[in-house]
Structures are given as C-alpha cells and as structure tokens.
C-alpha positions in Angstrom: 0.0 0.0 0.0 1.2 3.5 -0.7 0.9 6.2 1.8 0.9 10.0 0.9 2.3 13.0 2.6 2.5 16.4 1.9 5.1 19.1 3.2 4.4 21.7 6.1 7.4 23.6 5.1 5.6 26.4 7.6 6.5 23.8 10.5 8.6 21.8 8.9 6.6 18.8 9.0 4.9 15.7 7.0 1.4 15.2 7.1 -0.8 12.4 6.1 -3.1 12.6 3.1 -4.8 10.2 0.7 -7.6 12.3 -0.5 -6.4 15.6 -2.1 -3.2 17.3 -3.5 -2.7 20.5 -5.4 -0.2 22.1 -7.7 1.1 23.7 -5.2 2.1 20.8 -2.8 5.6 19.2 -2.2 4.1 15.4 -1.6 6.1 12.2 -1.0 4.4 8.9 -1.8 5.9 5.7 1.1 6.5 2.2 -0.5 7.1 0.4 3.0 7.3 -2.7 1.1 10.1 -2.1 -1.3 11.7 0.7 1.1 11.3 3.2 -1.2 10.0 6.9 -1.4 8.5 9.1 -4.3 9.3 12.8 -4.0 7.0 14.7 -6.1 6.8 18.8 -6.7 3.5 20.3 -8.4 4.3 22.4 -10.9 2.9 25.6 -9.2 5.4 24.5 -6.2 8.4 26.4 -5.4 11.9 24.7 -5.4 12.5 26.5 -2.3 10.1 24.4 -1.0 11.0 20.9 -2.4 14.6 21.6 -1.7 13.2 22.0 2.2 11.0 18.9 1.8 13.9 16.8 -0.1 16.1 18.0 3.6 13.3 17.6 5.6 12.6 13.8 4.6 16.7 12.8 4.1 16.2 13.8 7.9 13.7 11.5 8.8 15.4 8.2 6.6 18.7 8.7 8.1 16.7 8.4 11.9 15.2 4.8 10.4 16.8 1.5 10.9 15.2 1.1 7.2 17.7 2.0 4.2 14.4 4.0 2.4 15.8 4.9 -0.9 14.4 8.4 -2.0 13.5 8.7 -5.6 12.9 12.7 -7.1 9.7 12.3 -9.7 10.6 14.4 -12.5 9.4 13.1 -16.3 9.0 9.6 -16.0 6.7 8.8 -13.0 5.5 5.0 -12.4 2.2 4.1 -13.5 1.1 2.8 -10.1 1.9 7.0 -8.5 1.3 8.7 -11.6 -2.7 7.3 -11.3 -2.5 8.0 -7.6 -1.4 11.6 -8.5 -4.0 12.4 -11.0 -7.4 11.0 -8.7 -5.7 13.2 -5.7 -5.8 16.5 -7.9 -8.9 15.6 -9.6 -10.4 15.4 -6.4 -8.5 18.2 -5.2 -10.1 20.0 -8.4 -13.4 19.2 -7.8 -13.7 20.5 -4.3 -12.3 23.9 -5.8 -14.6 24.2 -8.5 -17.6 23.7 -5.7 -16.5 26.1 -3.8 -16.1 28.6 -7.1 -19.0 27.4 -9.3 -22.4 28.2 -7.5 -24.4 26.5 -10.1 -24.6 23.1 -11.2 -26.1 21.9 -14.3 -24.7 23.5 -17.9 -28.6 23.6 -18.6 -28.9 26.0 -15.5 -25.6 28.3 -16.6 -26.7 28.7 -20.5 -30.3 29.7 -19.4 -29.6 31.9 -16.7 -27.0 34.1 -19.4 -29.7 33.9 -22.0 -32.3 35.2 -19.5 -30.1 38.1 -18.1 -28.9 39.1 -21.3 -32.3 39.6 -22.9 -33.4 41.3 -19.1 -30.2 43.3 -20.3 -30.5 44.5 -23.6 -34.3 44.9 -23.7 -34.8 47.9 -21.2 -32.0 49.8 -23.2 -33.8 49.4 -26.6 -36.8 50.6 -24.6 -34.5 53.7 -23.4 -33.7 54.2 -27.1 -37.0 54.0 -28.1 -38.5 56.3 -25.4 -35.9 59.0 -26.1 -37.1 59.5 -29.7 -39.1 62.2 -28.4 -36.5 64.2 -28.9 -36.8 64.1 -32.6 -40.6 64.8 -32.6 -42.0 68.2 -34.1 -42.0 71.3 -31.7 -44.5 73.7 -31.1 -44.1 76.8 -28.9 -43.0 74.8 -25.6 -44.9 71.4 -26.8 -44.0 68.2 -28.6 -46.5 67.3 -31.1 -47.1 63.7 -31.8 -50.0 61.9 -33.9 -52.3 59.8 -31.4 -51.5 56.4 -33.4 -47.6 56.9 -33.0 -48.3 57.9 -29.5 -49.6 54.6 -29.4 -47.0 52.9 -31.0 -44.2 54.6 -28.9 -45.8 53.7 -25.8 -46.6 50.1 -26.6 -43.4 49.2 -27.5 -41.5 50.1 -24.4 -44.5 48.5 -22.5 -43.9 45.3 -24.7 -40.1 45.3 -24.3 -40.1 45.8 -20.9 -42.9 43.0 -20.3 -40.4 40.4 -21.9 -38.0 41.7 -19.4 -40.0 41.0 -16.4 -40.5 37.7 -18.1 -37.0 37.2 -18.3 -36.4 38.4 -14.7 -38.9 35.9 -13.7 -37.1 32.9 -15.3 -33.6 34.1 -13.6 -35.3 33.9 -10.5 -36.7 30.4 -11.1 -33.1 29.6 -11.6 -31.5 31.5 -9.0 -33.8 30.2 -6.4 -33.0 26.5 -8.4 -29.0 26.4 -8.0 -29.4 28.6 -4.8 -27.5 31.4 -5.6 -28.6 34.5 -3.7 -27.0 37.4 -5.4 -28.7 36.3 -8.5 -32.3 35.8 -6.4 -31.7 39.1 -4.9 -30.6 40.7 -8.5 -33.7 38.9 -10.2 -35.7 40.7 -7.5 -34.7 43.9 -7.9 -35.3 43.7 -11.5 -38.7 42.3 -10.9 -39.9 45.3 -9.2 -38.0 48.2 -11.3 -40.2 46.1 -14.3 -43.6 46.1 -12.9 -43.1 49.5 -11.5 -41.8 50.6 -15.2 -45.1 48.5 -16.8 -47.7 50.2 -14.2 -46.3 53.3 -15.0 -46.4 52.8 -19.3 -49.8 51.3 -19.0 -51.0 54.8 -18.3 -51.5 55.0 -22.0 -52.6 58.9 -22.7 -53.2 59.3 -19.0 -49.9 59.8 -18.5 -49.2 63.7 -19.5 -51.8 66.4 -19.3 -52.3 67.4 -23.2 -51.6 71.2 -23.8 -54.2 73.6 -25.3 -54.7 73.1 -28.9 -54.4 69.4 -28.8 -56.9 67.2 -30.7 -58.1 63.4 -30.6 -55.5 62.9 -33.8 -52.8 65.0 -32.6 -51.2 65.5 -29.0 -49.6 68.3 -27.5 -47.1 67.4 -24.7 -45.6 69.5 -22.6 -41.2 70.0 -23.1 -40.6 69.4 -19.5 -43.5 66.8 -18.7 -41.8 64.3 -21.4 -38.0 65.5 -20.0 -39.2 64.2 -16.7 -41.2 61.4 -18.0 -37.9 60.2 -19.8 -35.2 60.6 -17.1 -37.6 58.6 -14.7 -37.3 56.0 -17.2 -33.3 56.4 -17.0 -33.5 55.9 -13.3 -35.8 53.0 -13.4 -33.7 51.3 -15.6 -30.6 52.2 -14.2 -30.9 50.9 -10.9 -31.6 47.3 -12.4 -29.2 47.5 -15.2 -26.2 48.4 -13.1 -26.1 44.9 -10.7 -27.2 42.7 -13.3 -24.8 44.4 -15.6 -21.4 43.8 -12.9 -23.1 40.3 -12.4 -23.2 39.1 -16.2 -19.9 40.3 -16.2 -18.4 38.3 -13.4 -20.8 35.3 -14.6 -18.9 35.1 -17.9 -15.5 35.6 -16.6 -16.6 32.9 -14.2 -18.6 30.2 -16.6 -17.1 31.4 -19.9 -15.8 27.4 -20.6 -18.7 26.4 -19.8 -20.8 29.0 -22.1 -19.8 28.5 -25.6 
C-alpha cells in the first residue's frame, strides 16, 4: 500500500493525506514494502520548498533502521503513483470548482446568461425608443405627436419591458433553483423596477396632461413633462441594469468554458 504526505514547510513537517493534492504541494508517496520513497513537486510549487521537503525527509530516513531509498519524480513517473497523483488533484479539483461554481447543471448556466442578457438588452432598446421624443416636431414649448404613434411609442417600451419582467422571472426560477442569492436578490430587484416601469407605461394617454390646442389625432405634450417622464425611465432602468450588468460580467469571466 502507498501512503501519501504532503510538506508543512511552515512547520517543517509531514502530514498524512490520501484524499487531495494540489499544484502547489511538495508530496512524497511511502513504499514500505520495497523501502522506497516518491518525492513529487506540483508544478505551481516552489523549489524552495522541495529543496526543504527533499532536507526535511533525508532527515527522517537517516533516523530509520530502514535503508528507504528516496526517488525525485521528475518526467518519468511509475504508472502505479502517476494514477494516484491524477485521482488526488482531480479530487482536489473538484472540491475547488464547488466552492467557485455556485451553479450546477450546464442547462442552469446557459439559461440563466440567456435570460439576463435579454433582461439586459431589452430595457436599453426601450430607453432608445422612449428618447425619440426628442426628434418629434416642436411647437411653442410642446412636442406634437399623432395619437397612433403615441400609441406605438408607448406600446413598445410597455412590450419590451414585459419580456424583461418575463426574463427576470425565469432568472429567479433559476436563481432560487441552483441557490445562488446574489442572482435571487438581482432577479428581484429587477422584478420590481419592471412592474413598476409597466404600471407606470400602461398609463397610456393618462400619462401627460395634453396642452391647449391638442386634438383626438394629434397631442400636444408638454417640453418638460416628457423630460421628466424620460429621465424617470433612466432611473428606473438604471438601478436594475447596473447589478445585473457587474453580475453578467463576473458570470462570464466565471462560466465562460462552460458558455460557448
């Protein structure tokens, strides 16, 4: 049987372990029965610290009444450590990526980036599409609009921005799913921004007070009335684009491998 130990070159000690080993560790691997010993460096190891462990166990076989003969992996690496070595990191590996990866299914992680980046993108084309007031005609102190593109210009924010409540909804589901709290929270927030943002459209023609001269064909809206209207709308959206936006970010820099 072959027993592992990795190097404490803090206190200058072995210490048994069959489980896990990392690129960083200085580990030598005991053949009791053929009195031999396996000195193995990971490559992310310094040779500081294998030239301490290589001292450190030459110590310990010179204090034996055993003539352990110590053997420096380097290339070639018998079969019999070298699959020894590999299960250690790969568990090793594993317990890192669950303590890095909060979600759990490729399924889960392809969905959720879908879901935010339609929750992303959508509210800004709304944005864009409210803002084309600016290019409307102007009279006096008034923004004249026909009623049907009134319509029109209304109904698609309050479409867009439906699709991103959907969306926000799904994220959720799948926050809530792979427990992940900064997405739930995120989803959340974006929830409420949207159904405030949809209340608020839904108005229709309730929500500016026509100016003088106005007819049931052609509206008459107030400069400062749509200015406020439209920096509302800024706000709204900002304050759920800004944490989704820093958390797609780190969500790709975290799952990119396992994105596309």
């Amino acid at each position: 049987m072959i027993r592992t130990y990795i190097f404490d070159d803090i206190k200058n000690n072995w210490i048994e372990e069959n489980e896990n080993l990392l690129l960083y560790d200085v580990s030598a691997f005991l053949d009791e029965e053929n009195e031999k010993i396996y000195l193995w460096k990971g490559s992310k190891s310094r040779k500081e610290k294998f030239q301490k462990g290589y001292n450190s166990i030459s110590k310990i076989v010179a204090d034996t009444n055993k003539n352990f003969h110590i053997i420096t992996l380097k290339e070639e690496i018998p079969d019999f450590i070298k699959i020894k070595i590999e299960k250690m990191l790969e568990n090793a590996i594993r317990e890192e990526q669950f303590e890095k990866y909060k979600f759990s299914k490729f399924t889960t992680i392809r969905f959720y980036f879908l879901f935010l980046l339609i929750a992303l993108i959508l509210p800004l084309i709304s944005i864009i599409n409210l803002g084309s007031f600016l290019f409307w005609d102007i009279n006096g102190n008034n923004f004249v609009i026909a009623a049907e593109d009134y319509q029109n210009w209304l109904s698609l924010s309050y479409i867009l921005m439906i699709i991103t409540l959907i969306s926000f909804v799904f994220c959720l589901i799948i926050g809530i799913y792979e427990s992940e709290d900064q997405v739930i929270i995120f989803s959340i927030i974006g929830l409420i921004i949207c159904i405030g943002i949809v209340l608020y459209l839904q108005e229709g023609i309730f929500l500016f007070l026509f100016q003088e001269g106005f007819t049931n064909s052609t509206y008459l809206i107030k400069n400062i009335d749509l200015i406020i209207f439209f920096i509302l709308n800024i706000i709204g959206v900002s304050i759920l684009e800004i944490p989704n936006f820093l958390k797609i970010l780190f969500f790709v820099k975290t799952y990119r491998k396992y994105l596309f």
